[in-house]
C-alpha positions, 0 to 999 in steps of 0.5 A: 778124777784124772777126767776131772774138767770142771770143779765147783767148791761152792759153799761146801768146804770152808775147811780147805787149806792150802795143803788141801789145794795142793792134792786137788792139783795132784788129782784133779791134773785136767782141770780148765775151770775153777769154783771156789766159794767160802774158802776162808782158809786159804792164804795168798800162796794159793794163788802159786798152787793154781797156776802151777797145778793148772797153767791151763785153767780158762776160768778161775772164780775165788770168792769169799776165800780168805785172804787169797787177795790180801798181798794182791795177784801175782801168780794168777797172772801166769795162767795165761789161757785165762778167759773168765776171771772172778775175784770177789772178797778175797782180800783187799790187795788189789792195787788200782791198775790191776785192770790194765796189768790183768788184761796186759798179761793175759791176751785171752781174758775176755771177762773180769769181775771184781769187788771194790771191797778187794781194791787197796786203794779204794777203787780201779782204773778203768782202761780206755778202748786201746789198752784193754786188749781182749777184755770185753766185759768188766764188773765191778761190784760194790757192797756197803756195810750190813750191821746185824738188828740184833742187840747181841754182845756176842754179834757186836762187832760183827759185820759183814758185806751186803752187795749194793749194786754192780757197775757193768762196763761192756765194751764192743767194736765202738765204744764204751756202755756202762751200766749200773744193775742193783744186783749182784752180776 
């Protein structure tokens, strides 16, 4: 597994812990892209166990991964050959200028995509032309609050998030085009 370069988890180990994080890194050592999809289990230290297993990481996509968010991103930040970075429903800890210091600290990140759901202040600001650095492309994903029809005491309380739209901002030489896709992106 040493030759190992990408690794997509997707929807296929919601068993994974944080200890289980920790031996991918010690198997896996050449990664430079990351999946994880319907990890619920992992908390915010794993942001630490990414980057110093895989400082050399160019693309991270975390969603629906507990709470992996939920105290905001610091250790991720360190992975600064980062190029593409996904962080959907993973806490909402992200505080609102988490664009600017994400495109600040890393100087190759070029795609970020990201879900209101996460934004601890209910949303994010949106860096002009100049302090945007490399970042080209930014989505911004917005859900609304899904009820199950089902009259079911067991499913009560139970709700989860059902993606309503995406908000695209692509900047190019210029200026600024924003678009708004009613999928997910």
């Amino acid at each position: 597994m040493q030759n190992l370069r990408i690794l997509r988890l997707e929807r296929v180990t919601p068993w994974m812990t944080n200890n289980d994080l920790v031996i991918l890194t010690q198997s896996c050592t050449n990664l430079v892209e990351l999946s994880l999809l319907g990890c619920p289990l992992l908390k915010s230290d794993s942001q630490n166990i990414i980057s110093l297993g895989w400082p050399g990481l160019v693309s991270i996509h975390l969603e629906d991964c507990g709470e992996v968010t939920a105290n905001g991103v610091s250790s991720l930040l360190d992975c600064i050959a980062l190029e593409d970075l996904v962080l959907r429903h993973n806490g909402g800890g992200l505080q609102r200028n988490f664009i600017f210091h994400a495109a600040s600290k890393m100087p190759m990140l070029r795609k970020l995509s990201l879900d209101l759901c996460d934004a601890s202040e209910g949303g994010y600001d949106i860096p002009n032309y100049v302090d945007r650095c490399s970042l080209s492309t930014l989505k911004i994903a917005r859900c609304k609050s899904w009820k199950c029809a089902f009259n079911l005491p067991l499913l009560e309380t139970h709700r989860s998030s059902v993606h309503r739209d995406t908000l695209v901002l692509v900047w190019n030489s210029r200026d600024l085009v924003t678009t708004v896709v009613k999928e997910r992106l």
